[in-house]
Backbone as CSV, one residue per row, in Angstrom:
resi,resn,N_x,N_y,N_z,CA_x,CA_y,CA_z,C_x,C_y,C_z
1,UNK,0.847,-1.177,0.000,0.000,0.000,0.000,0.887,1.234,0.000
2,UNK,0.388,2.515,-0.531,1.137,3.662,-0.529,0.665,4.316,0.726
3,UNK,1.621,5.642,0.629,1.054,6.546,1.641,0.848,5.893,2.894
4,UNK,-0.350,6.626,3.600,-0.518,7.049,5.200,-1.757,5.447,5.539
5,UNK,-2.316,4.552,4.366,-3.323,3.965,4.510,-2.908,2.569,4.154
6,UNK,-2.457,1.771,5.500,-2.407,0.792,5.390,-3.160,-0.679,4.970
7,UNK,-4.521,-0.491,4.954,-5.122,-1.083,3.901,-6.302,-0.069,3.469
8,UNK,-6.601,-0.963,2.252,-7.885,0.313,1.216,-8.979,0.607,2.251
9,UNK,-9.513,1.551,1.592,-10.447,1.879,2.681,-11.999,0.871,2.475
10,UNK,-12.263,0.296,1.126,-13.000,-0.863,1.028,-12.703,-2.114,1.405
11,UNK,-11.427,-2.275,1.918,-11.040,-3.770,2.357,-12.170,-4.301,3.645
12,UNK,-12.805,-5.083,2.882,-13.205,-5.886,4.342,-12.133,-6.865,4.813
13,UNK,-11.599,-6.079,6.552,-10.349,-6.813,7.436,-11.608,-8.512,7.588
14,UNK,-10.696,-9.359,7.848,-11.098,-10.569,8.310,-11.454,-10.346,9.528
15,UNK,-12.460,-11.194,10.288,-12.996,-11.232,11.763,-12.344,-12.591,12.322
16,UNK,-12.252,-13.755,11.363,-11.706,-14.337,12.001,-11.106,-15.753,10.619
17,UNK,-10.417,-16.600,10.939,-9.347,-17.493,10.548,-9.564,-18.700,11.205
18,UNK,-10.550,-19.356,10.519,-10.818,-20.925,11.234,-10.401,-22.202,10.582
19,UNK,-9.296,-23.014,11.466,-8.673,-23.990,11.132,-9.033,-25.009,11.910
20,UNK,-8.576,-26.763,11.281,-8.829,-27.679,12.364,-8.194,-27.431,13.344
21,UNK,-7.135,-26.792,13.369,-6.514,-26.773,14.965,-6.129,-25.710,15.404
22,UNK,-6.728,-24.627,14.882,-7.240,-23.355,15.733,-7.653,-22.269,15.086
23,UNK,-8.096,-21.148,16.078,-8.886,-20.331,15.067,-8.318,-18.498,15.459
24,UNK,-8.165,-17.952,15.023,-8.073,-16.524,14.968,-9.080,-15.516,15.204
25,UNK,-9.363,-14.620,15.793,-10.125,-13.629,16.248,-9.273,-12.500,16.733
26,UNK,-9.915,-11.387,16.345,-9.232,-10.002,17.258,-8.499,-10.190,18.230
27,UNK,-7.073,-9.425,18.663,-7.297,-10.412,19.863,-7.921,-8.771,21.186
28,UNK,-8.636,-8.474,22.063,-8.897,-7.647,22.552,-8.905,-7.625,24.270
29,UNK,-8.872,-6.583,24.724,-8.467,-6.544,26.549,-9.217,-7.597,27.204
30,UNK,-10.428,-8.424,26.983,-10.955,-9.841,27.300,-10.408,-10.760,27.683
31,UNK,-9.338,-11.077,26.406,-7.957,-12.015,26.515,-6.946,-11.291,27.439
32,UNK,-7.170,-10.737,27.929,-5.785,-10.408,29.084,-5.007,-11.410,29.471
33,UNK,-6.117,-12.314,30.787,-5.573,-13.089,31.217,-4.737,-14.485,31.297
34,UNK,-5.382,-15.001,29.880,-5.079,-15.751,29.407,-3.891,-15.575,28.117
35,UNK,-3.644,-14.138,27.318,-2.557,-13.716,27.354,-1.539,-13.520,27.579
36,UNK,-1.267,-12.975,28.742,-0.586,-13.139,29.529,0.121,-14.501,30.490
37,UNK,-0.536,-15.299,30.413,-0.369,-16.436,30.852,0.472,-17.256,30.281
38,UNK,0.203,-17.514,28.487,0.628,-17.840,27.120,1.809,-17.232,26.638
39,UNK,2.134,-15.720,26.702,3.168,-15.455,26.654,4.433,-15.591,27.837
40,UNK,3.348,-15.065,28.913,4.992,-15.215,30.069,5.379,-16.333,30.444
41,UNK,4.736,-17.352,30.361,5.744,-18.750,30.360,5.784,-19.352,28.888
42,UNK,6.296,-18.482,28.158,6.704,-18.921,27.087,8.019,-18.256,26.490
43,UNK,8.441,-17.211,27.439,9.731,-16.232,26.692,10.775,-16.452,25.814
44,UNK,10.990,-17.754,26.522,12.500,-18.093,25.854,11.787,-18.977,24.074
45,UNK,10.574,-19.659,24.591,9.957,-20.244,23.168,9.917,-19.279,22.191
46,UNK,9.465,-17.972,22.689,9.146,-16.999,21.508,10.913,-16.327,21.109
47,UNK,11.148,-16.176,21.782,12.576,-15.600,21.624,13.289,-16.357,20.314
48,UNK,13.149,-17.761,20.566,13.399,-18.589,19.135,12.838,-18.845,18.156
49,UNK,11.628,-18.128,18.158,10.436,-18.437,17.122,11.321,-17.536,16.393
50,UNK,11.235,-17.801,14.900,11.873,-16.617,13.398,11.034,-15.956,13.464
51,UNK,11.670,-14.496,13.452,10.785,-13.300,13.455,11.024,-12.706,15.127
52,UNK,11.556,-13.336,16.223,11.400,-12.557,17.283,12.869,-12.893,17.602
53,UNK,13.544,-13.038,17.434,15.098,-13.177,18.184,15.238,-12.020,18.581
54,UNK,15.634,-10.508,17.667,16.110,-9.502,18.141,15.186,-9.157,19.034
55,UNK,13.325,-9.038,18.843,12.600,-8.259,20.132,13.385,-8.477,21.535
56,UNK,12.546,-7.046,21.595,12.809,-6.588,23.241,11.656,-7.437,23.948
57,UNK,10.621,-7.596,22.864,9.017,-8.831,24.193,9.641,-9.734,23.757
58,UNK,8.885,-11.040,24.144,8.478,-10.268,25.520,9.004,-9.686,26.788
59,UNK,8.826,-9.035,27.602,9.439,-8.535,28.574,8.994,-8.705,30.025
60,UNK,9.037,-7.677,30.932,8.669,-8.377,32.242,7.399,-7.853,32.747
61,UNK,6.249,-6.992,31.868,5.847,-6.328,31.989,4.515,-7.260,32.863
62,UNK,3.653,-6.424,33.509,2.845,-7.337,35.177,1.348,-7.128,34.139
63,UNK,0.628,-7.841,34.686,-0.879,-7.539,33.546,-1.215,-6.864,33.368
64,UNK,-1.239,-5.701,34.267,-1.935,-4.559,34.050,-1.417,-3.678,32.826
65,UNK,0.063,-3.955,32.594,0.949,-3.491,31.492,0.362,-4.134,30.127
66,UNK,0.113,-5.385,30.226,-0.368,-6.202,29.346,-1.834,-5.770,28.786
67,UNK,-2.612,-5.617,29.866,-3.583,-5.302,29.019,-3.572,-3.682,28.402
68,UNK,-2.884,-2.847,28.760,-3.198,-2.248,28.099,-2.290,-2.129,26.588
69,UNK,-1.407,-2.648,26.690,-0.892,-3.399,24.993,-2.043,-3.712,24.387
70,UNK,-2.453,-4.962,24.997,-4.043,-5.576,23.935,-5.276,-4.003,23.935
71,UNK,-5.090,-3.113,24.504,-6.102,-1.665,24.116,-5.252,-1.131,22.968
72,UNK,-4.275,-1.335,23.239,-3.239,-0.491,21.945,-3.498,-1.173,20.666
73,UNK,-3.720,-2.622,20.547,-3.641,-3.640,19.225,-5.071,-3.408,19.077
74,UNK,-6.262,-3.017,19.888,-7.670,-3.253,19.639,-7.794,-1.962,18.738
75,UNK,-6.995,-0.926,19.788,-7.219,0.514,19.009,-6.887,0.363,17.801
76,UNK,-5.845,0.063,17.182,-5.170,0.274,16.180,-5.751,-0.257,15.054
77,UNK,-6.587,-2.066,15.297,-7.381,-2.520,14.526,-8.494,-2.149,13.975
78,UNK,-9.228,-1.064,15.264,-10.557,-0.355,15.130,-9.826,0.535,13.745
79,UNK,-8.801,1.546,14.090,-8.465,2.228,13.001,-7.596,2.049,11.957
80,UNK,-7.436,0.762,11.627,-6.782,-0.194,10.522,-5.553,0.266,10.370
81,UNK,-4.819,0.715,11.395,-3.474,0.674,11.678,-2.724,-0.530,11.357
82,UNK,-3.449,-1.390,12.065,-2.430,-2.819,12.190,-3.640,-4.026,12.619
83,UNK,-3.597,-5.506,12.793,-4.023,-6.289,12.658,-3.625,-7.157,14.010
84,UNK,-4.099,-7.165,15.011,-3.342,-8.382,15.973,-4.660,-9.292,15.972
85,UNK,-4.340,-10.652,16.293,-5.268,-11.674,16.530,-4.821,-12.461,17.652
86,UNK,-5.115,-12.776,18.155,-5.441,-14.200,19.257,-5.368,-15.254,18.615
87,UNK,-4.452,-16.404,18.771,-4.696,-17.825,18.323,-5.447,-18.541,19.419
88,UNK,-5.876,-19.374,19.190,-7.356,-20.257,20.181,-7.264,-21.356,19.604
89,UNK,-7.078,-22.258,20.820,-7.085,-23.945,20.037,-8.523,-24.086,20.318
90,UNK,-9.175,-25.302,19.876,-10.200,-25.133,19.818,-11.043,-25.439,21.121
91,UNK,-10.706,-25.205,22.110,-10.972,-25.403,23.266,-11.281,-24.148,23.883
92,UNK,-10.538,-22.990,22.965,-10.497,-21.551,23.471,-9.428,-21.193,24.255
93,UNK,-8.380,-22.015,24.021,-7.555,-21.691,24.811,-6.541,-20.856,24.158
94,UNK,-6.049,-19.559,24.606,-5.062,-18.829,23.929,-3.545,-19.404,23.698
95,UNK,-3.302,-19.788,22.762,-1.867,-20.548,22.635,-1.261,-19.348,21.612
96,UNK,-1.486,-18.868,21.217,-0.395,-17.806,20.413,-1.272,-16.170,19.894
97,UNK,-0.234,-16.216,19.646,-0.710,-14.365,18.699,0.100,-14.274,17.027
98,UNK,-1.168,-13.536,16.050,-0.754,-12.894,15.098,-0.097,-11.636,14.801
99,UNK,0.633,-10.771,14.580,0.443,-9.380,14.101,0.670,-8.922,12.722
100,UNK,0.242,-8.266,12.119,-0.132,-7.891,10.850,-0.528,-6.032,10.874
101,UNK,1.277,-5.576,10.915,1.150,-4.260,10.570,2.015,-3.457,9.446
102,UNK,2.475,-2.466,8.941,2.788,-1.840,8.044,4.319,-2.099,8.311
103,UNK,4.951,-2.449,7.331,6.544,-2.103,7.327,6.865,-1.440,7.939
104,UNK,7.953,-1.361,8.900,9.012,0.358,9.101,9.677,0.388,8.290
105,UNK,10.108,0.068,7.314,11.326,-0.134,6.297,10.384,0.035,5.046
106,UNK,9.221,0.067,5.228,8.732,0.362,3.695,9.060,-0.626,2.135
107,UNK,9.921,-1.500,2.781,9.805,-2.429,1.425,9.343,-3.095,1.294
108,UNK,8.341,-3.900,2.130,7.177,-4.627,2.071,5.711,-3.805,2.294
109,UNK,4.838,-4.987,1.515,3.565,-3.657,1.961,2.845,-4.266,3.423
110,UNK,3.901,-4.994,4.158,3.369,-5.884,6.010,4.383,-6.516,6.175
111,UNK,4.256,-5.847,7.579,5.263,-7.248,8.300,4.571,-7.979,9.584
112,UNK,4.597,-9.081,9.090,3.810,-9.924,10.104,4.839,-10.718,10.816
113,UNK,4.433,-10.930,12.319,4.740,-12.101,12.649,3.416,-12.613,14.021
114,UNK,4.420,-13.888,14.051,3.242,-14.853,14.814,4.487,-15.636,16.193
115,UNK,3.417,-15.869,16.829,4.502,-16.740,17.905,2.994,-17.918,19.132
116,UNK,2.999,-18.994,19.113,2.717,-19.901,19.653,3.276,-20.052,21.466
117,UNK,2.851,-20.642,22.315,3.234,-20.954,23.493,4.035,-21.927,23.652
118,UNK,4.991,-22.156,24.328,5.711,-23.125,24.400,5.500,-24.667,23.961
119,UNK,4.089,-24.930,25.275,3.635,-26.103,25.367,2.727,-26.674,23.907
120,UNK,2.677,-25.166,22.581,1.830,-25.852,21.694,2.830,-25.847,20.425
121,UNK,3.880,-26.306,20.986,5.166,-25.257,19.774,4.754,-26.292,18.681
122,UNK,3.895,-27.282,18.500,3.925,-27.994,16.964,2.923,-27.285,16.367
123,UNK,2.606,-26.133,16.808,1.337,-25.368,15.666,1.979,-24.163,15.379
124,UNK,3.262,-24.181,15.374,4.235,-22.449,15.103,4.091,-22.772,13.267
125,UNK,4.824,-23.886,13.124,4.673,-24.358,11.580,3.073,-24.412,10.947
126,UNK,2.392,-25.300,11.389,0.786,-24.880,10.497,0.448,-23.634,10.920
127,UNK,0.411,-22.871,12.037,0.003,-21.873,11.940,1.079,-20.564,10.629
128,UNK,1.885,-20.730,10.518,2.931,-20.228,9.647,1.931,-20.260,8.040
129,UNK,1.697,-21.493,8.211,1.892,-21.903,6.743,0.296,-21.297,6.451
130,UNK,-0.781,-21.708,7.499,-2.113,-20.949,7.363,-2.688,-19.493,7.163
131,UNK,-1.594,-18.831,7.477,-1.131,-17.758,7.895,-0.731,-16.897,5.898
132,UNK,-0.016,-17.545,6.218,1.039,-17.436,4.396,-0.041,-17.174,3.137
133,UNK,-1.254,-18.736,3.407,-1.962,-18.834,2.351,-3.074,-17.952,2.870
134,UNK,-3.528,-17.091,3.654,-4.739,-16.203,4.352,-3.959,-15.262,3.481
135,UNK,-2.969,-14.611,3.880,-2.176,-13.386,3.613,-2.105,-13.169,2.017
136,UNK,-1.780,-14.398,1.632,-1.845,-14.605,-0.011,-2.930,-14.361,-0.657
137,UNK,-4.114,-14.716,0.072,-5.505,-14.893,-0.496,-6.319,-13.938,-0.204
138,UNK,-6.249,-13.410,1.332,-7.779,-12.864,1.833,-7.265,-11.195,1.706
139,UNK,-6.008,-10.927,2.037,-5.908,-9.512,2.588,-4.917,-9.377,1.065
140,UNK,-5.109,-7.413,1.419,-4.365,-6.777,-0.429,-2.923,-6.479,-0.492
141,UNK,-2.251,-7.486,0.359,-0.928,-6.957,0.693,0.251,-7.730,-0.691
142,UNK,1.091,-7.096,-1.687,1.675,-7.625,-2.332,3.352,-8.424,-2.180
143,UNK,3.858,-7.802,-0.962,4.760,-8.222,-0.601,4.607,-8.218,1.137
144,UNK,5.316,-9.026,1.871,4.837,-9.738,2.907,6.388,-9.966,3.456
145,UNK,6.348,-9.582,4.769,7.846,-9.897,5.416,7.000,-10.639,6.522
146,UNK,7.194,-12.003,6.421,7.022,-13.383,7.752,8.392,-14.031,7.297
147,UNK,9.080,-14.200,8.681,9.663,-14.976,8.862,9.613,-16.582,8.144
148,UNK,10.228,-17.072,7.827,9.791,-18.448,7.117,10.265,-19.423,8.225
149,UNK,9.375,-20.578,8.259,9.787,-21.511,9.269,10.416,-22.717,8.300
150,UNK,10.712,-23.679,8.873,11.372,-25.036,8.155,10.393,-25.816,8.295
């Protein structure tokens, strides 16, 4: 996308991403707790996930810090800034996160990444790959910076 408008202003954003083994939704201040839960005993998992080595998150930040991150990703989605989702096995349980926002580097038209919980690390790859063919298919983005998994 050019300019200040990260997607068209006719794009209908996706609500949600349903797979056999999990599903995607907004992710919003609701999920706090279970957020939080998923990421902070998962640090060192995400740290090795491709796409997060250099981050500074996760970090040590206490829930209350946390949720208001997930107000920042809700806001931003309301105003099509950027894209975060919630992964949910199908139990509803939060095992990972999407994000899907604008380049800083401008040579892609998104840079996404994704990261899973420790304990569900065999869905980092299908979720990758589900992810790839959504991005390919549903949303208007022509070039795409995700990390590639093996």
């Amino acid at each position: 996308m050019t300019g200040d408008v990260f997607v068209p202003p006719d794009f209908a954003v996706p609500l949600r991403l349903d797979t056999s083994l999990f599903r995607l939704e907004p992710l919003e201040p609701e999920h706090n707790d279970a957020d939080y839960a998923a990421w902070s005993s998962s640090r060192d998992h995400i740290h090795a996930t491709p796409g997060w080595e250099e981050s500074s998150w996760p970090d040590d930040r206490t829930p209350q810090d946390n949720v208001r991150d997930l107000e920042g990703h809700a806001d931003d989605f309301a105003k099509r800034a950027g894209f975060t989702y919630t992964v949910l096995d199908p139990d509803g349980d939060v095992v990972g996160c999407v994000y899907i926002y604008p380049d800083p580097d401008g040579v892609h038209d998104a840079r996404v990444q994704s990261w899973v919980r420790a304990s569900r690390a065999e869905l980092d790859v299908p979720l990758w790959r589900a992810l790839s063919e959504w991005l390919r298919d549903e949303w208007p983005f022509e070039r795409v910076a995700y990390a590639a998994r093996r």
